[in-house]
C-alpha positions as CSV (number, residue, x, y, z in Angstrom):
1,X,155.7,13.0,165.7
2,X,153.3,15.3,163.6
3,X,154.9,18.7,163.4
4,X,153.0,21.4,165.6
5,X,150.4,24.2,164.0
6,X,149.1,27.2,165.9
7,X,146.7,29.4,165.2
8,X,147.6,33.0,165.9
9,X,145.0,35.6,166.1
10,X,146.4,38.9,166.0
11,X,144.0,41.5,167.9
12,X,144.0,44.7,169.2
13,X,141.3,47.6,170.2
14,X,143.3,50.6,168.9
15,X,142.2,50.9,165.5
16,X,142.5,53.9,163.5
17,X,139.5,53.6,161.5
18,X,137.2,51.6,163.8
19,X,138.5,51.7,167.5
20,X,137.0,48.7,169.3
21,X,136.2,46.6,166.5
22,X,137.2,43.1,167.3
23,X,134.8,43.0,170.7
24,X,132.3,44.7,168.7
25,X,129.0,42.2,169.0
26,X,128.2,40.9,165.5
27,X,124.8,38.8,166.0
28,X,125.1,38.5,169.9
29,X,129.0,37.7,169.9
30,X,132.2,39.5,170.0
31,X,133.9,39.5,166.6
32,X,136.8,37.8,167.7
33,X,134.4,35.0,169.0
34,X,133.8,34.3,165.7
35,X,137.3,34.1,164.4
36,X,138.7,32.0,167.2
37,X,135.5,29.4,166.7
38,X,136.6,28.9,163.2
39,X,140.4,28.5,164.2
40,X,139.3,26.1,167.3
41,X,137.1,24.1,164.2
42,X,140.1,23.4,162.0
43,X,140.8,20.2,162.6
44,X,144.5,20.5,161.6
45,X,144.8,23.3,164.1
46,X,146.8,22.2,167.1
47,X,146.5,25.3,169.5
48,X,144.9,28.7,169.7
49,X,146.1,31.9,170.7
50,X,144.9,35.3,170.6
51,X,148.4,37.5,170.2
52,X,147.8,41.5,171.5
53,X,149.8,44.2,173.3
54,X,150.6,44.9,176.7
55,X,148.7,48.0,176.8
56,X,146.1,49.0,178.8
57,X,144.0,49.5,176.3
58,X,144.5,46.2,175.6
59,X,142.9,44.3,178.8
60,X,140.0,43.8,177.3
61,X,141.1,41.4,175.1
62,X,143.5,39.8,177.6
63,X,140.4,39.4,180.1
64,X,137.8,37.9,177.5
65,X,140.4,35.7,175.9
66,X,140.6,34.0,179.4
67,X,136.8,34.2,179.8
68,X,136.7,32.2,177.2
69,X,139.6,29.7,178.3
70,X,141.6,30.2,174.6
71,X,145.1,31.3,175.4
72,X,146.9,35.2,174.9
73,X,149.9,36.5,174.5
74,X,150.8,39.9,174.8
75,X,154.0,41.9,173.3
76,X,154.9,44.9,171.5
77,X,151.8,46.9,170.1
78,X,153.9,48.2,167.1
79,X,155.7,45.5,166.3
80,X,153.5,43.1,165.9
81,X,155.7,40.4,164.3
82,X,157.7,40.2,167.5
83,X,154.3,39.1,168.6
84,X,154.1,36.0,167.1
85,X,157.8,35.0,167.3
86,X,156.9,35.0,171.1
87,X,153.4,33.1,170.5
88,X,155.0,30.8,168.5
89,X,158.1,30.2,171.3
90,X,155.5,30.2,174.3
91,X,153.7,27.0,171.9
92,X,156.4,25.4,170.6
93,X,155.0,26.0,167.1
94,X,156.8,24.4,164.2
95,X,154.1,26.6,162.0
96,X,151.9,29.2,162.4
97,X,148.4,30.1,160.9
98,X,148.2,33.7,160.7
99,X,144.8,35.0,161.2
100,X,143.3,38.2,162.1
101,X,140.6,39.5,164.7
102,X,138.4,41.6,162.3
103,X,137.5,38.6,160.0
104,X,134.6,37.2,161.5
105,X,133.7,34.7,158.0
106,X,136.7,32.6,158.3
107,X,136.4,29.4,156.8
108,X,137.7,26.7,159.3
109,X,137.9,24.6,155.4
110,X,140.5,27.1,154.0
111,X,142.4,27.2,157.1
112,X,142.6,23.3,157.1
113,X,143.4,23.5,153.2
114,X,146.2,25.7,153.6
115,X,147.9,23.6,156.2
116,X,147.0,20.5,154.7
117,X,149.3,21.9,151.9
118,X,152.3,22.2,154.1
119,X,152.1,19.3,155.9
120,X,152.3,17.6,152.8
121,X,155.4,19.7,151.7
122,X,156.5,21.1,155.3
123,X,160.1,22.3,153.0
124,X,157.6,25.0,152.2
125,X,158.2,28.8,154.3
126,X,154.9,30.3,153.6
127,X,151.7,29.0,152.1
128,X,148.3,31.3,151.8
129,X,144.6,31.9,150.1
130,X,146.3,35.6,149.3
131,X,149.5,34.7,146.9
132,X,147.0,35.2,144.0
133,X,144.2,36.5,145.7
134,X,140.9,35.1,144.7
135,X,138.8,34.7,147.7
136,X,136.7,37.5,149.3
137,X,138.8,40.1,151.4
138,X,138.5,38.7,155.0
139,X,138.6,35.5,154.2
140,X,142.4,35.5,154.3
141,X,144.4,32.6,155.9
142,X,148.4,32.5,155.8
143,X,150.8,29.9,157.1
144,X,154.6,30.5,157.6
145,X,157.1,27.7,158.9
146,X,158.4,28.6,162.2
147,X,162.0,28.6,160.8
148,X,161.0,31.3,158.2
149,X,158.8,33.3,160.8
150,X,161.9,33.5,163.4
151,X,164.2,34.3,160.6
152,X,162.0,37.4,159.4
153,X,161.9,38.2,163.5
154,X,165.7,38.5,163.3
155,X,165.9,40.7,160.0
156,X,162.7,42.7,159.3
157,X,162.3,45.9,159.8
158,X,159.7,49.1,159.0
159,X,156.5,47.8,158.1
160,X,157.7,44.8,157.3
161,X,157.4,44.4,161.4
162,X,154.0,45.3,161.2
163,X,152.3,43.3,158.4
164,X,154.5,40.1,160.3
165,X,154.4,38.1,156.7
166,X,154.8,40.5,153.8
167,X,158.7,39.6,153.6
168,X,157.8,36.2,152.9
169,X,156.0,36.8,149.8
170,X,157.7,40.0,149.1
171,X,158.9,40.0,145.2
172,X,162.7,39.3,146.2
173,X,161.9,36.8,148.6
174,X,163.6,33.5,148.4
175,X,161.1,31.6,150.5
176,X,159.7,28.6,149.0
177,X,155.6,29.3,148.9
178,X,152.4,27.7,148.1
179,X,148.7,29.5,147.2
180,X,145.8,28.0,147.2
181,X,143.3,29.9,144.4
182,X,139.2,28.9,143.7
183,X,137.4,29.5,140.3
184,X,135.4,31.8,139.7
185,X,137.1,34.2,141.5
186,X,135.4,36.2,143.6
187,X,138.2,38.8,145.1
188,X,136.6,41.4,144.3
189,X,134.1,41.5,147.3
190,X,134.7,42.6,150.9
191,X,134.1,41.0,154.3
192,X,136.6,42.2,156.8
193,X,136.1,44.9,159.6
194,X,137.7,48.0,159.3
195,X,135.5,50.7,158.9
196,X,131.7,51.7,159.4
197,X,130.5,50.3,156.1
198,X,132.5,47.1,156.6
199,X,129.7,46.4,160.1
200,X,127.1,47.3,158.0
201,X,127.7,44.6,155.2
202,X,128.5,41.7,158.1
203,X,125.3,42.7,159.9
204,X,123.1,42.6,156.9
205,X,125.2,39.3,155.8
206,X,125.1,37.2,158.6
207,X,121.7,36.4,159.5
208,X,121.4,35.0,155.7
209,X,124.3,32.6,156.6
210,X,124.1,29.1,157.8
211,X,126.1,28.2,161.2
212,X,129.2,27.8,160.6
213,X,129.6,30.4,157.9
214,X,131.3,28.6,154.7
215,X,132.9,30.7,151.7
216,X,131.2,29.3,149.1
217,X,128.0,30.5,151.0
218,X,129.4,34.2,151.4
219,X,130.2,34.4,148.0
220,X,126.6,33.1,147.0
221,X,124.7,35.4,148.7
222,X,126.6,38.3,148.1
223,X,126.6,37.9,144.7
224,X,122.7,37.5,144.0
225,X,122.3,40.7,147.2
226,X,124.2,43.7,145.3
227,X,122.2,45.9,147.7
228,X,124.8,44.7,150.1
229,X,128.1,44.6,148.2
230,X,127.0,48.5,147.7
231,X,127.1,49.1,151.4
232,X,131.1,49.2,151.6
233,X,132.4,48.5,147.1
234,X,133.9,52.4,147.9
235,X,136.3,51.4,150.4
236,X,139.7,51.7,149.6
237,X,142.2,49.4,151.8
238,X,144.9,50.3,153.4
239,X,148.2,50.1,151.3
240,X,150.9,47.8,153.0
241,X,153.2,50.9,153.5
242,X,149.8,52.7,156.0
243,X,150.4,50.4,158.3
């Protein structure tokens, strides 16, 4: 039997720098609309689920995910790797795909790449497009094995409980691990959400993007529109140890 992948979305409304971000409407639809469409068009995706807390402030996200009939979980709001332990318990996940709700661009190809890499060598713990990051910001997609992921559940602590894979690829980690890298690179440009600037660049971007949004597209147009790189090249992301 083919072993089981599940894409977790990890969501919340409490953002620091941009409260409300991932039901903010981005050409008519929620941001997270867009990010579960691209998991739900992987074809080597096996299941969907939105992973957020059990706050209040939360409900939103509870109530849309079931508006729009894709499953949620809901756990610990700080420790957010507990979070997907339990999503990937509740789907009988023998791997997740790690995705997250302020990346509206994903690339339903990468996230069929990356698992296409450890189905064919499923001895691998963690395979991603950010090892040796080459793609845009936002365009991240990360695997773990559900043997590594419950391991790291057992043993992580500090932030290592909030960035849920960062001990897999960690300098001293032992985990066997797979990137996938494109040429040229293009790393260097930005399309998550996080800030003010960030909503400015994906409004301007996206009506120049066909339907369904492919990298090799973003990276086009960004690169022959600098008027829209400018809107958010000054912002600095958050160093792992933030948070």
């Amino acid at each position: 039997m083919n072993a089981r992948v599940v894409a977790v979305i990890q969501a919340r409304m409490g953002s620091t720098r941009l409260p409300g971000k991932v039901l903010r409407e981005l050409d008519g639809r929620p941001v997270l609309d867009w990010v579960v469409s691209a998991a739900l068009s992987a074809r080597e995706v096996d299941d969907v689920v939105v992973a957020t807390s059990a706050l209040t402030a939360d409900d939103p996200i509870a109530a849309w995910g079931r508006e729009r009939g894709v499953g949620v979980v809901r756990g610990s709001d700080s420790d957010v790797l507990s979070r997907f332990a339990l999503a990937a318990a509740e789907t009988r996940a023998d791997a997740v795909v790690r995705l997250t709700a302020d990346c509206p661009l994903l690339d339903a190809v990468l996230i069929d790449q990356v698992i296409a890499v450890w189905r064919g060598d499923p001895g691998l713990g963690y395979v991603a497009t950010t090892l040796n990051r080459t793609l845009p910001r936002g365009l991240d997609v990360e695997l773990v094995s559900r043997e590594v992921l419950d391991e790291m559940d057992r043993t992580a602590v500090g932030y290592d409980r909030i960035h849920v894979t960062s001990r897999a690829y960690s300098v001293d980690s032992v985990v066997p691990r797979a990137g996938i890298i494109v040429a040229p690179a293009s790393s260097h440009l930005r399309v998550t959400l996080d800030v003010e600037e960030d909503a400015a660049l994906l409004d301007a971007l996206v009506p120049l993007l066909p339907r369904p949004p492919r990298w090799r597209d973003v990276v086009r147009i960004l690169e022959a529109h600098a008027e829209l790189v400018a809107l958010n090249a000054g912002v600095a992301q958050k160093r792992i140890e933030e948070g």
